[in-house]
N, C-alpha and C positions, 0 to 999 in steps of 0.2 A: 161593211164587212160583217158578215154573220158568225155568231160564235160556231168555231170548231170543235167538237166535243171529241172524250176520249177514245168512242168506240173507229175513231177512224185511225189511230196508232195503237196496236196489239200490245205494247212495250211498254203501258204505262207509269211503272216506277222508275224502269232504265231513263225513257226521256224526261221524265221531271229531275233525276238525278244530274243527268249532263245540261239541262238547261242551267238550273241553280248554278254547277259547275260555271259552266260560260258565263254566265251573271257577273259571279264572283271574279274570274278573271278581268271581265271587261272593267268592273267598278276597279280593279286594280291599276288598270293600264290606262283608265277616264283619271284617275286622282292624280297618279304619278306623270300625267302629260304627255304617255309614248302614244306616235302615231300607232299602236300594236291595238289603240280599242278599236278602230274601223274592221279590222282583220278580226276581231273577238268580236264582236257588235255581228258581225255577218256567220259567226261561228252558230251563236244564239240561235239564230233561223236554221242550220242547215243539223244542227244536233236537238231540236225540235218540229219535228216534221207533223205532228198532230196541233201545233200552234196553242192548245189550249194546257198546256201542260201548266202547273201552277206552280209556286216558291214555298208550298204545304199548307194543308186546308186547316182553316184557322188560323192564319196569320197573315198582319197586318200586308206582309208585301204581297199576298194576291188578290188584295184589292185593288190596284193599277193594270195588274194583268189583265183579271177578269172586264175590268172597267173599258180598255183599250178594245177589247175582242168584241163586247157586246154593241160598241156605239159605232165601230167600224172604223179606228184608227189601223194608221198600217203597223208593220210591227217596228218601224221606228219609234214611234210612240209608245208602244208595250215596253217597247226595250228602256224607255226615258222614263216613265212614268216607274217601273221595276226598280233602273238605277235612283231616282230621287228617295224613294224609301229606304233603300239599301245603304244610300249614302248616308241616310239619317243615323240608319243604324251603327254606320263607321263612325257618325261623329260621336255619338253616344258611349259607343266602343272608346274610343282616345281618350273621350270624358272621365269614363272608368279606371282609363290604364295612367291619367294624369295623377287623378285621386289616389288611386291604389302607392305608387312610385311618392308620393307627398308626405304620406304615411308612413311609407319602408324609411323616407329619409328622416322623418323626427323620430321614428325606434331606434335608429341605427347611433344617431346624437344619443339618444338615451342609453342606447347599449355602453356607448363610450364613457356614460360618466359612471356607469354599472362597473364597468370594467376598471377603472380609476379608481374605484372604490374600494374594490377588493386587491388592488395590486400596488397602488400608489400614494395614494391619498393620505397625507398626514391626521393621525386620529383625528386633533380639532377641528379638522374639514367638513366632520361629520353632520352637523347640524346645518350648514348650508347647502349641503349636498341634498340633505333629505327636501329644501326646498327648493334646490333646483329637479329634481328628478320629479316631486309632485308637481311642480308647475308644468313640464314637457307634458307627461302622463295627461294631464286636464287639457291639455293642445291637442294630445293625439286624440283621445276620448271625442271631443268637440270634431276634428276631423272625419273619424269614424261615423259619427251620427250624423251626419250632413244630411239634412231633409231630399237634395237635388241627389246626391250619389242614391238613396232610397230610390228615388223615382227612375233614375238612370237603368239600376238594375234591375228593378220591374218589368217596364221596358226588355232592357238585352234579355232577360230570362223568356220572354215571348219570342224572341227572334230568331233566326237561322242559328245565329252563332251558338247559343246553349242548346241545340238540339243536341248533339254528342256530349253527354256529361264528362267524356273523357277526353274530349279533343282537346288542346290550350285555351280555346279561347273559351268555350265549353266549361272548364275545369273551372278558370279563374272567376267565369260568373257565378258560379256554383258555390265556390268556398267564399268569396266578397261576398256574396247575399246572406249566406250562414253567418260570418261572422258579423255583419252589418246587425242582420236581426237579433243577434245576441246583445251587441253592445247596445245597441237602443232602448235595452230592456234595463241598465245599469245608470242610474244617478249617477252624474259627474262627479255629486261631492264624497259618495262611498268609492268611486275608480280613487280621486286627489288623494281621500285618507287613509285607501289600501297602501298605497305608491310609497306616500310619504311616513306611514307609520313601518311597512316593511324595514322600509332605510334604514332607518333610526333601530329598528328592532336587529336586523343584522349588526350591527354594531355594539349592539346590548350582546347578543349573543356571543361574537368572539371574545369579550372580553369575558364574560359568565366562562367560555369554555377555558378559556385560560388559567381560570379560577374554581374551576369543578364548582361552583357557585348558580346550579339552579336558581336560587329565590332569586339572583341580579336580574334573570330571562325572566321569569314568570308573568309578571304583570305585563310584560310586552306579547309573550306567546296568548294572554286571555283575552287581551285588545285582538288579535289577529285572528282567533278561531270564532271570536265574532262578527268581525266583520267579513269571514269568510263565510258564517248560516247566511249574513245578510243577503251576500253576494248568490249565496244558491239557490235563497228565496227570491231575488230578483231576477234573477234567469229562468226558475222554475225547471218543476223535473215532475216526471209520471210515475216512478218510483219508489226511486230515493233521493233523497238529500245529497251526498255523496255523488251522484250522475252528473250533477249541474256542474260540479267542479272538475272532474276527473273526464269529462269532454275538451276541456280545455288543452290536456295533450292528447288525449287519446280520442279523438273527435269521434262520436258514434256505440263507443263500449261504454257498458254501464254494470254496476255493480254483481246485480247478482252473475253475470257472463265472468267477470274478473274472479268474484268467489268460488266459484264452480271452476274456475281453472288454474287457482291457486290449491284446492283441494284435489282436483285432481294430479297435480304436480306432487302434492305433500304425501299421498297415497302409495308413490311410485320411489318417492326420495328416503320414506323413514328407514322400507326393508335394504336400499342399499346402506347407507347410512350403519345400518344394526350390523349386517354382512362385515363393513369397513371393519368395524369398533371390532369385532366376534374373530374375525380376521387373528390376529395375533402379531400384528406385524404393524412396526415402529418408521418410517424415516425421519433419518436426521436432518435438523433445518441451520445445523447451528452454523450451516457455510453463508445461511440469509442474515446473518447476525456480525457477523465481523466487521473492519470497520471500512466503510466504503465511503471516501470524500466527496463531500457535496459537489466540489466545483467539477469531479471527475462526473459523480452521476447525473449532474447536467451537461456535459459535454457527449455522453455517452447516450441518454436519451435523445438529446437532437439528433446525433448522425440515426439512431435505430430509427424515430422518427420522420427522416428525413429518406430514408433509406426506402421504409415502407410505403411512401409514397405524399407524406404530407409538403406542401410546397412553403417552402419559408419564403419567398419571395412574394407571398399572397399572405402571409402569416406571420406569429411569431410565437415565444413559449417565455410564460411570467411565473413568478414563484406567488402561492395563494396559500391561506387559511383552509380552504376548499376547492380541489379540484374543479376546473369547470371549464367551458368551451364557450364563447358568444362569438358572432359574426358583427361584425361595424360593417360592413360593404360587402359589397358582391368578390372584392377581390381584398379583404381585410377581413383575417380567421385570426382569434387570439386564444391560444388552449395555456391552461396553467399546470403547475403542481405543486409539493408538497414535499421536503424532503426528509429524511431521516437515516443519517449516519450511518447508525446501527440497525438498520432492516433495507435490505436491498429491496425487496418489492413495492415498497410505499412509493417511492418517486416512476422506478422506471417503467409498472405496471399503470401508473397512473396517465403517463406518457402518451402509455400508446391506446390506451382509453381515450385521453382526449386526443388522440391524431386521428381516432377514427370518427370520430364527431367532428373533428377538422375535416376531417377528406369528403365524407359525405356533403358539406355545405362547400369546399371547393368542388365538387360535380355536379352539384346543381345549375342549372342553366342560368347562365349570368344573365341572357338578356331579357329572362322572368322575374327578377328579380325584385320579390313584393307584390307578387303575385302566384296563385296555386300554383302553375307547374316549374319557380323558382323555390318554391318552399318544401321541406320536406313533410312526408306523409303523414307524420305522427311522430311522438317523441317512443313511442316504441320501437317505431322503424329505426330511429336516432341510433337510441341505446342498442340496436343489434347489431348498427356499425361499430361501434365502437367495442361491444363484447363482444365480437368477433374477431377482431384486430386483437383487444388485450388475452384474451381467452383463447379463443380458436386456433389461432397465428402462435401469441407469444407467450404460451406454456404449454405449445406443442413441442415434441422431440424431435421434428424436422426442425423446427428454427432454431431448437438450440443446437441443435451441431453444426447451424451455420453461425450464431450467435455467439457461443462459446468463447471461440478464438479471439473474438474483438474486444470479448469482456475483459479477457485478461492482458488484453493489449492497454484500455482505458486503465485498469485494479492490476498495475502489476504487482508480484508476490502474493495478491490475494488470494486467488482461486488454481494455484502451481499445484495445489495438491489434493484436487476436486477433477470427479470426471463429468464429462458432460449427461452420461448417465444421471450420477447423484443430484447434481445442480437440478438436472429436472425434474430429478422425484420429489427433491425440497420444493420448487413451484409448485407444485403439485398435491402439497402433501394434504391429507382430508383434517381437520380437526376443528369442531364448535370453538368460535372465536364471538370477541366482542362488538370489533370494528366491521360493521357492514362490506366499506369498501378495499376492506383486505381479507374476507372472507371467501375462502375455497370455492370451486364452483358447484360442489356437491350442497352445503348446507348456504347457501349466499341466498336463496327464496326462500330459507326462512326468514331471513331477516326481515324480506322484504314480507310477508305472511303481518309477521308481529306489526309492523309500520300501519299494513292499511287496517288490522282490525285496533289498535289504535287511533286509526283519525276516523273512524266512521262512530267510534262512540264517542271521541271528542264532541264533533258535528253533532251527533244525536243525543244529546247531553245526558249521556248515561255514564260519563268519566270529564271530571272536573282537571283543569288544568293544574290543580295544586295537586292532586291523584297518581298525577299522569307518571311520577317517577316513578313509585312504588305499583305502579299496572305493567311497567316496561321491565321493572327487576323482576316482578312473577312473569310474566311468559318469556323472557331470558331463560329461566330455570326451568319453565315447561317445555319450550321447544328447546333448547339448545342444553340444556343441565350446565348452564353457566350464570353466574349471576355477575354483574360491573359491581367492583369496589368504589369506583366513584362517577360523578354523573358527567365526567367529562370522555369519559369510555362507555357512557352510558347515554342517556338520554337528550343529552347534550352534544352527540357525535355530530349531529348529519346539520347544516344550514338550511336545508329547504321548508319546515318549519318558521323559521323568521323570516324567508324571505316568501314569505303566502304560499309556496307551496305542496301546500293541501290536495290532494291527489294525484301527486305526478308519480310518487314511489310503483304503484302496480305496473309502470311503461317499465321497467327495469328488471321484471321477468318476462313481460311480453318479451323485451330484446333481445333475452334470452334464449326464450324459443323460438324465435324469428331465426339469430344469429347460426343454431345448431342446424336450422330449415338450411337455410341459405349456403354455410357450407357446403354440408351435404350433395345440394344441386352442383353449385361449383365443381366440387369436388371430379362429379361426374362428366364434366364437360371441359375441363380446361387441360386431359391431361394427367401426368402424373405431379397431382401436388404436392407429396411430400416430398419427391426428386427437387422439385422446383425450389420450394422453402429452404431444405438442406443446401442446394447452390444462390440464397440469398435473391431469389428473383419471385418477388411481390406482385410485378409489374401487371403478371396474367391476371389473377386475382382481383386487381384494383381496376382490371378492364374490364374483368365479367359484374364487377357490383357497378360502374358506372353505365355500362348498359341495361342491365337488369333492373337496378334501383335506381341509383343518383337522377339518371336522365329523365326519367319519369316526375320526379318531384310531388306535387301533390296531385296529381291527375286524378290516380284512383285512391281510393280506400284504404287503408294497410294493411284490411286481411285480403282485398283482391292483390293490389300489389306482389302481397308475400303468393298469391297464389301462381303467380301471372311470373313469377319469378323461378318458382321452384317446379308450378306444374303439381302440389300438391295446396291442399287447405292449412292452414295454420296448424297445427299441434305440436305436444309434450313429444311425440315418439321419437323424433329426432333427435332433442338435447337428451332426453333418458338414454338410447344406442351411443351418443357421444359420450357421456360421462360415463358408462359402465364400459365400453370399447378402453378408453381412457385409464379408467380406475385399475378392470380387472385384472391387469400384469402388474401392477403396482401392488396390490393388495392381496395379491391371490387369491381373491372371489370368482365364482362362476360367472360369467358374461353375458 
């Protein structure tokens, strides 16, 4: 049989599209056993009518093709010789999605004894914990660097399936390869000593904060900003230091792109900010101060949380040192909190913070799970679910005049003589504070401002870890004109220092501006949502972000994502319209 060339089918992309197409069916219907491959086998032939149509040039599966046409087999043989490669490639494929799934399952054991740690775990537990968790860590490391999964995805990354960088199968070769070549670039025994001295260091830590007692932390946070240069000289960066780490959540942004949009944020925030202060005008908070019972403010955050959409039945809510959110399973989300008496916002804002980092990893596709398109896009993406939900949603005045009522149904007598007006002006209210995560949403990027140009001179050893209190009380005074009375409202507030990390603080305005994007689109499209909110129906809401975002998972990039979501590019102009929208009846500033 004489090779058939293309000039005898006009259509030459359409039929190489449908052949591949019919390939892939048939290899489906050949593996699974239905008599359906004879009927697809025959589809092959009659949705390639120029016979020479290829599986794309430059790859391995059209050398069977070519090979079959040129020596005169019929196209049974085209078709067998195409399926034998293809099949190679499935197995390769399952090779991957075994690996990948082996992985997800010793994180997940890890995550649990992470989780244990901060919620259960008897102090003295502490020093065996740190050696159970570096031991997993060195399993999964070892896993990760697997010489055969390297080769595997060499391989897939040449094959049909990673031509769509966005499709699933696409995706997860894309992000497995990135992260593959990263970790192979990391000594097992600096992953073991990160792992195991974190532990230990979180542990130093809460007790240090407990005690406003810096020097307890110090010698633990000097171990750790060392072995984080290590960690960024072993991955390597083009240039800066800082990049190598701050890829880690934020996969792809690099420093000076975060500077430049933390300045331009800080550009737009000081003259509202001056506006507020110039303002002349006071609300009172002191209905956030009276006394609200613990066992009520947890009973009270579960139904709000339960309400907005988080599934306790996939879930549950633990009291922590530090708020936080980790997943154990695809269908096991554990979010915590923090309570305090005498300030109504610490627990119940913290809530729905972590609900919405709950929700977002309850919509990811289960059956991805540990792999790209079951993972979320970035921890910016993260933090926009979740500052959406606390921010967007629940220190809006649509929810609270749904909220309201329930409040004082949980806090009876407490809020008899509070309108739902005032209650929201107090959530609301603008004023330079200490604590990061009870900071307004007007000055809350500064804090995070101060955070990364502190670790980038930690990293660049132009500020000494014994410095480091006395750099965070001067830009306290410079950006915010407040300075911490002690280092446990100061320097000492945040965990993610003892537990390595080093970089993740800038995902916390990206979420920001992500969250005010995302809105926004919604906003447009679902309806009238403040009507909605005020009648307590979430539900729209949490269907446009599981289509939009959740289901997507890591496919794309999280500025295409966010693009791909809103139909606009990433930017500040959104959360600035929100917060001045927001502020300027409150304050009686121009809008």
């Amino acid at each position: 049989m004489a090779k058939t060339g293309h000039p005898v089918c006009p259509k030459r992309s359409a039929c190489d599209r449908d052949f591949q197409r019919a390939v892939r069916a048939a290899i489906f219907f050949r593996e699974s056993g239905s008599p359906s491959f004879v009927a697809c086998s025959a589809h092959v032939v009659a949705v390639s009518p120029c016979l020479g149509a290829r599986i794309g040039d430059n790859q391995p599966q059209g050398v069977p093709v070519l090979r079959a046409l040129e020596t005169g087999y019929g196209i049974g043989s085209l078709l067998e010789g195409t399926l034998r490669v293809a099949t190679n490639v499935q197995q390769l494929w399952e090779s991957l999605r075994g690996w990948a799934q082996e992985i997800a399952l010793l994180e997940s054991v890890e995550a649990a004894l992470n989780w244990d740690e901060r919620t259960m775990m008897p102090p003295r537990g502490g020093a065996y914990r740190a050696e159970q968790v570096s031991y997993l860590s060195k399993l999964i490391h070892q896993k990760r660097t697997d010489p055969k999964a390297g080769q595997w995805l060499e391989e897939l990354a040449q094959s049909e399936l990673a031509q769509d960088p966005s499709s699933p199968e696409g995706a997860a070769i894309r992000e497995a390869r990135r992260r593959y070549q990263k970790a192979v670039r990391l000594p097992e025994k600096l992953v073991e000593e990160l792992s195991r001295t974190c532990v230990l260091a979180q542990q130093a830590w809460s007790e240090a904060r407990k005690k406003s007692d810096y020097g307890q932390f110090q010698p633990w946070l000097e171990k750790i900003v060392r072995l984080k240069r290590e960690q960024a000289e072993a991955l390597g960066y083009t240039e800066h230091r800082y990049d190598a780490l701050l890829d880690d959540y934020e996969p792809a942004a690099r420093t000076g792109e975060i500077t430049r949009m933390l300045e331009e944020l800080r550009r737009e925030l000081v003259p509202l900010l001056s506006e507020i202060g110039q303002s002349g005008r006071s609300v009172p908070t002191d209905v956030l101060r009276r006394h609200y019972p613990q066992a009520a403010q947890r009973a009270f955050g579960r139904w709000m949380a339960e309400r907005i959409g988080f599934q306790f039945d996939r879930g549950r809510l633990d009291e922590t040192d530090h708020p936080f959110c980790t997943t154990l399973g695809p269908h096991d989300c554990r979010i915590t909190t923090r309570y305090d008496e005498h300030f109504f916002p610490t627990a119940f804002f913290g809530i729905l913070h972590e609900a919405g980092h709950g929700m977002y990893e309850q919509g990811l596709p289960v059956d991805w799970f540990g792999l790209a398109p079951g993972l979320a896009a970035s921890l910016g993406v993260h933090e926009s679910q979740s500052r959406l939900w606390e921010n967007g949603v629940g220190r809006s005045l649509p929810f609270w005049r749904f909220a309201f009522e329930h409040a004082k149904r949980f806090f009876p007598g407490v809020l008899d003589d509070v309108s739902v007006e005032q209650f929201y002006a107090a959530v609301n209210e603008v004023r330079p504070s200490l604590i990061r995560v009870e900071a307004d949403e007007a000055t809350y990027n500064l804090h995070i401002v101060i955070r990364f140009e502190l670790e980038i001179a930690l990293l660049d050893n132009e500020l000494s870890v014994e410095e480091l209190p006395d750099a965070w009380n001067q830009k306290y005074r410079s950006y915010l004109g407040i300075v911490p009375p002690n280092d446990a409202q100061g320097v000492l507030q945040d965990i993610h220092w003892s537990s390595g990390l080093i970089g993740y603080f800038p995902t916390y305005t990206l979420g920001n501006l992500y969250a005010a994007q995302l809105l926004e689109a919604a906003s447009g499209e679902i309806g009238d949502w403040p009507a909605l909110a005020a009648r307590g129906e979430f539900a729209p809401l949490l269907e446009w972000l599981r289509t939009r975002v959740h289901a997507w998972g890591h496919r794309y990039p999280a500025a295409e994502l966010i693009e791909k979501a809103t139909g606009q590019k990433p930017s500040s102009r959104s959360l600035i319209r929100y917060l001045r929208d927001k502020l300027a009846p409150l304050y009686g500033i121009k809008n």
